[in-house]
TORTOR-290451 format. One record per residue (C-alpha): residue in one letter; x, y, z. Coordinates in steps of 0.02 Angstrom, whole numbers. Example, Ala and Ser with C-alpha at 12.3 -4.5 7.8 and 13.67 -1.06 7.14 Angstrom:
BEGIN
R res      X      Y      Z
R   a    615   -225    390
R   s    684    -53    357
//
This chain:
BEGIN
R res      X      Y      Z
R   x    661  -1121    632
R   x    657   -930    608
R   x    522   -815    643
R   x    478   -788    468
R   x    501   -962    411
R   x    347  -1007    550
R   x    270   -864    510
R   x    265   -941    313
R   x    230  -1114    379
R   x     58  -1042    417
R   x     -3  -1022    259
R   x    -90  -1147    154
R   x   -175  -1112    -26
R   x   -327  -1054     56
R   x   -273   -926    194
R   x   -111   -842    107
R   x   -141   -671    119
R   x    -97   -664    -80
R   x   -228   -646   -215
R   x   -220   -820   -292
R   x   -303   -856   -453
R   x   -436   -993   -484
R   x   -437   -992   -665
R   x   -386   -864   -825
R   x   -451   -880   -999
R   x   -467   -732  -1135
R   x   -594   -631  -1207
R   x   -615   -566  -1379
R   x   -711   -396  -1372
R   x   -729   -259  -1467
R   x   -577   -162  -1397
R   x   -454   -335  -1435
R   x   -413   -483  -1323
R   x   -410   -466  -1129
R   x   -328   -592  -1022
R   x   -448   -601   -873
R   x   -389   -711   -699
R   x   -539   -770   -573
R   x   -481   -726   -415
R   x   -612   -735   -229
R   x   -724   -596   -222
R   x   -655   -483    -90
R   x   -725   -306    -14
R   x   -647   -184   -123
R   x   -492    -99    -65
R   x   -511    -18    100
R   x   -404    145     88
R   x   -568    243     66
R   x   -637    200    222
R   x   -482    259    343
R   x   -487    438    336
R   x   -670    445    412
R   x   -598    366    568
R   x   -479    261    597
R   x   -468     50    649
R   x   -483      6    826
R   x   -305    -23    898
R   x   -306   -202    907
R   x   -360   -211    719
R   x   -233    -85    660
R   x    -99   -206    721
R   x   -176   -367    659
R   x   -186   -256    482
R   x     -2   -196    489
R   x     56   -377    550
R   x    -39   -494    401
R   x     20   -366    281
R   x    188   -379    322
R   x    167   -567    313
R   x     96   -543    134
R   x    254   -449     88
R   x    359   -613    161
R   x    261   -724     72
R   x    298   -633   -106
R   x    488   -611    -45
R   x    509   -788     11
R   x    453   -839   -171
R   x    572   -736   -235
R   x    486   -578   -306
R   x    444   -396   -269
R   x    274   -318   -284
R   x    314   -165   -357
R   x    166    -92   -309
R   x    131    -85   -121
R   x     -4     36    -64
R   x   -159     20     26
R   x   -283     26   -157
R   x   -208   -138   -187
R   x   -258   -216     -2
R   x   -424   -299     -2
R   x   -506   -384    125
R   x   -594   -559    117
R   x   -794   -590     87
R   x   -859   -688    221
R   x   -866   -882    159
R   x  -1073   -880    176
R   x  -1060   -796     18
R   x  -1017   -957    -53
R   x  -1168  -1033     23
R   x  -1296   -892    -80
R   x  -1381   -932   -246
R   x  -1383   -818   -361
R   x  -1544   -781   -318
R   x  -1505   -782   -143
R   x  -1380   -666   -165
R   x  -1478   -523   -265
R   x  -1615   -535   -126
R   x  -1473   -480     -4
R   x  -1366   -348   -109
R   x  -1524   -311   -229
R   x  -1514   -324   -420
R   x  -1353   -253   -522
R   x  -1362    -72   -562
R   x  -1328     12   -733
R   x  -1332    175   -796
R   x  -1322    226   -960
R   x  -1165    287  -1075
R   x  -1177    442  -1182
R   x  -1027    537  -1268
R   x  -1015    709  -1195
R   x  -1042    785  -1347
R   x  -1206    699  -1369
R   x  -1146    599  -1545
R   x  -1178    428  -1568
R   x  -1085    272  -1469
R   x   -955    209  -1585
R   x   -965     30  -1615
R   x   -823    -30  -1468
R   x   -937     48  -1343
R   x  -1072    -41  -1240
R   x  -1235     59  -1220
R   x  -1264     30  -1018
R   x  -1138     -5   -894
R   x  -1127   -114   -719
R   x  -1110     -8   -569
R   x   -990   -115   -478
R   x  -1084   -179   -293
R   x   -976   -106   -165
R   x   -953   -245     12
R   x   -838   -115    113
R   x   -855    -75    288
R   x   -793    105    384
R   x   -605     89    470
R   x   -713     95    613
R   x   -826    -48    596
R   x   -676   -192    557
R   x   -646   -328    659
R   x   -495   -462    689
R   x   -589   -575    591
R   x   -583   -445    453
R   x   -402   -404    497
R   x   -357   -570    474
R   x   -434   -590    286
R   x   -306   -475    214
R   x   -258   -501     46
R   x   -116   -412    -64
R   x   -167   -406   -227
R   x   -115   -330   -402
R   x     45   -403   -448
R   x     61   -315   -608
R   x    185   -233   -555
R   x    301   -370   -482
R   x    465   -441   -532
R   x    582   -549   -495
R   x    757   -445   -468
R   x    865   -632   -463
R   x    840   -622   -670
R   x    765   -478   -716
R   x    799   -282   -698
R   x    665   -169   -647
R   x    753     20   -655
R   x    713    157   -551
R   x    616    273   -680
R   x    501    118   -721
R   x    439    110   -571
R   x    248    135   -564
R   x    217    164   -387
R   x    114    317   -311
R   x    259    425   -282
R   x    198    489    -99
R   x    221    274    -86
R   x    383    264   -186
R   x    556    225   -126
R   x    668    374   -150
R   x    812    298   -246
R   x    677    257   -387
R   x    697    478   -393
R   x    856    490   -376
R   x    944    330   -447
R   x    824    326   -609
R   x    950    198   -703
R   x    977     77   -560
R   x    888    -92   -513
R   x    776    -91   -394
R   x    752   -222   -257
R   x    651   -286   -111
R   x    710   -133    -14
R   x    604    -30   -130
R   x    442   -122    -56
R   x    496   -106    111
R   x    509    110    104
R   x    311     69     42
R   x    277    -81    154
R   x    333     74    301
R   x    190    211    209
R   x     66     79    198
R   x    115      8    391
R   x     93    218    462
R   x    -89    245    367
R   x   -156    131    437
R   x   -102    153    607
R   x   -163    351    588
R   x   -275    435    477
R   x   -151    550    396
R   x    -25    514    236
R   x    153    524    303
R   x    211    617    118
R   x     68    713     52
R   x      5    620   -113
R   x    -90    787   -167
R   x    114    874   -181
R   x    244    851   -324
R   x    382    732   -316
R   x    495    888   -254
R   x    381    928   -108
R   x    372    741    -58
R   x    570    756    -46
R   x    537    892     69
R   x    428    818    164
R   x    534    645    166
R   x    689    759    215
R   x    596    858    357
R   x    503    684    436
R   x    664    589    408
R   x    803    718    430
R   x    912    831    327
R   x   1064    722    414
R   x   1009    561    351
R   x   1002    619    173
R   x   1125    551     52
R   x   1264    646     20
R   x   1253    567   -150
R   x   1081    655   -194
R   x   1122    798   -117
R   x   1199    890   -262
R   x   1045    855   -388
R   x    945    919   -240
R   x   1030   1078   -221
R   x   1058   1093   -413
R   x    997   1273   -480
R   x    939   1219   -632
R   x    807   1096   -634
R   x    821   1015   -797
R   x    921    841   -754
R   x    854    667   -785
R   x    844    536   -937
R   x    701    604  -1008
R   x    549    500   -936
R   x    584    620   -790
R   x    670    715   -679
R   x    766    727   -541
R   x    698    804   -386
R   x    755    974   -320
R   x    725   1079   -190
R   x    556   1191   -211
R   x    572   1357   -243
R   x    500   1462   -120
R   x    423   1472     28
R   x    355   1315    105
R   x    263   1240    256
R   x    385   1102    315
R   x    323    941    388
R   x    366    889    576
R   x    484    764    629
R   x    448    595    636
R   x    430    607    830
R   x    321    734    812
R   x    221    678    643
R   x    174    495    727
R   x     95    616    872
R   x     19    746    751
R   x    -34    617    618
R   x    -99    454    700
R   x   -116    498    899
R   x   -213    659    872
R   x   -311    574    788
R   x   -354    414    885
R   x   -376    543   1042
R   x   -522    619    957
R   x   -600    446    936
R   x   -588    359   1102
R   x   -669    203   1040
R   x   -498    187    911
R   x   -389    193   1054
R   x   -232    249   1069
R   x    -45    173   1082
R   x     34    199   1246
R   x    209    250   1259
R   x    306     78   1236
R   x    241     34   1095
R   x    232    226   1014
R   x    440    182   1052
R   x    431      7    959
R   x    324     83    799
R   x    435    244    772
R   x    589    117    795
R   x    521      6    661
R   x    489    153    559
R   x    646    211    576
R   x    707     71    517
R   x    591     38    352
R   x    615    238    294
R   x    809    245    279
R   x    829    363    113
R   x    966    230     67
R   x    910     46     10
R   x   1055    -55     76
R   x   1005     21    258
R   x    814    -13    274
R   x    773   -173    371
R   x    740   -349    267
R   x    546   -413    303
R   x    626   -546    395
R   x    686   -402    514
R   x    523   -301    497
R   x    437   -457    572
R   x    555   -513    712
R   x    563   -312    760
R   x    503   -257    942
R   x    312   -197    869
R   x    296   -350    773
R   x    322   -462    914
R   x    246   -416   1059
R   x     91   -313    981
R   x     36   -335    810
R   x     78   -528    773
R   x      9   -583    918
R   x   -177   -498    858
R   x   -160   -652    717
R   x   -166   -799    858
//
């Protein structure tokens, strides 16, 4: 049996590290008819909460390695997300909150919060509208404060994005992903199907942030600076001949007309570090300043800039499978076994 087929064999319909849905029915509102899916309450997505510090080392890896497994899982059934980034990562609820009333439970969290909805002009609500609105109760933690039993309640969701690429086409320019997160032949290769490779160039972004506490590609920057940056971290030697020309072009003007093609900025810019250089800058700098985060000694710096290496090749047919990204160096000897 392979790695990743164990791996699989782990899950069962309650500790996938998928959203899974419980039940769907529609609602007919004012605005039309909503499809809504009843999924486990979860902590809301816990992006927000690295950039104040960042996870303790041993829950970093147990974070990297069950999201990696949730990528298998979708690949092994035969789709791709679409979609991977760390706003669509939530974390399980502990299961006491199953054991709460609903009285219970608002003598913990406290009763739901609404504030009122006005027009910014001061008019009247139009009919559609709803005069108050539910503040939504937020159940994160800080980066800081997780533990492996946290780690180990990952869950991947918002699949609305996902398809499968065995009978159906997703093209480049549809692709919906944050671009500092998206795959650079979506840029580049607007008209051609994507594939799994696509969510392993995010699977790689998502892995780095949160190892460190700083974006690899800027997502503040235009799709032409991110190519920069991509092209300094990664190398100018790696870059596909291929591209190259609509990179260099003069005139900017080139795409389908949903969008265009990246080119070089104009003008002076302040280029990003190599990769050697941005893992130390970006994630160790960081976890120095924080001893309690710990940092990775030099092995394993090795294994993690190896893996990265291979999950941010510019070209899609060279980037490593998820069956690779799990049996990799990293994977097996520090983040996987966090999950035992």
């Amino acid at each position: 049996m392979s790695l990743v087929a164990t791996i699989l064999s782990w899950f069962s319909f309650s500790t996938v590290a998928t959203a899974y849905i419980l039940d769907e029915f529609d609602v007919q509102g004012p605005n039309g008819t909503h499809a809504c899916y009843v999924m486990l309450p979860a902590q809301r997505e816990f992006e927000r909460g690295i950039f104040q510090s960042p996870f303790p080392i041993q829950v970093a890896r147990a974070l990297a390695a069950r999201l990696a497994m949730a990528v298998a899982f979708v690949h092994s059934h035969g789709y791709v997300h679409g979609d991977i980034h760390l706003r669509n990562v939530l974390v399980k609820l502990p299961s006491t909150l199953d054991q709460l009333t609903i009285d219970q439970f608002r003598q913990k969290y406290g009763e739901p919060e609404t504030v009122p909805i006005t027009r910014v002009d001061g008019g009247p609500l139009p009919a559609n509208i709803p005069p108050r609105a539910v503040v939504p109760l937020y159940l994160g933690k800080k980066a800081q404060d997780f533990t492996l039993s946290d780690a180990r309640g990952l869950v991947l969701s918002d699949f609305g994005e996902a398809f499968t690429p065995g009978t159906e086409q997703r093209l480049g320019k549809d692709c919906n992903t944050p671009l500092a997160k998206r795959a650079p032949e979506a840029l580049f290769e607007p008209n051609k199907p994507l594939s799994y490779s696509s969510d392993i160039w995010s699977l790689g972004t998502a892995i780095w942030e949160i190892l460190g506490m700083k974006f690899i590609f800027s997502e503040s920057e235009t799709q032409d600076e991110i190519v920069a940056q991509q092209i300094d971290v990664l190398g100018s030697q790696s870059f596909p001949s291929s591209w190259r020309k609509h990179w260099e072009r003069a005139n900017k003007a080139e795409g389908d007309g949903k969008g265009e093609i990246p080119c070089r900025p104009v003008g002076d810019r302040e280029a990003w570090p190599p990769l050697e250089e941005a893992f130390e800058g970006f994630v160790q700098k960081y976890r120095r300043k924080r001893e309690a985060a710990g940092t990775f000694e030099d092995e394993e710096a090795r294994a993690i800039l190896d893996l990265m290496r291979g999950m941010l090749k510019f070209r899609p047919e060279g980037r490593l499978s998820i069956d690779k990204v799990l049996e990799s160096e990293w994977m097996r000897k520090w983040a996987l076994p966090q999950l035992e």
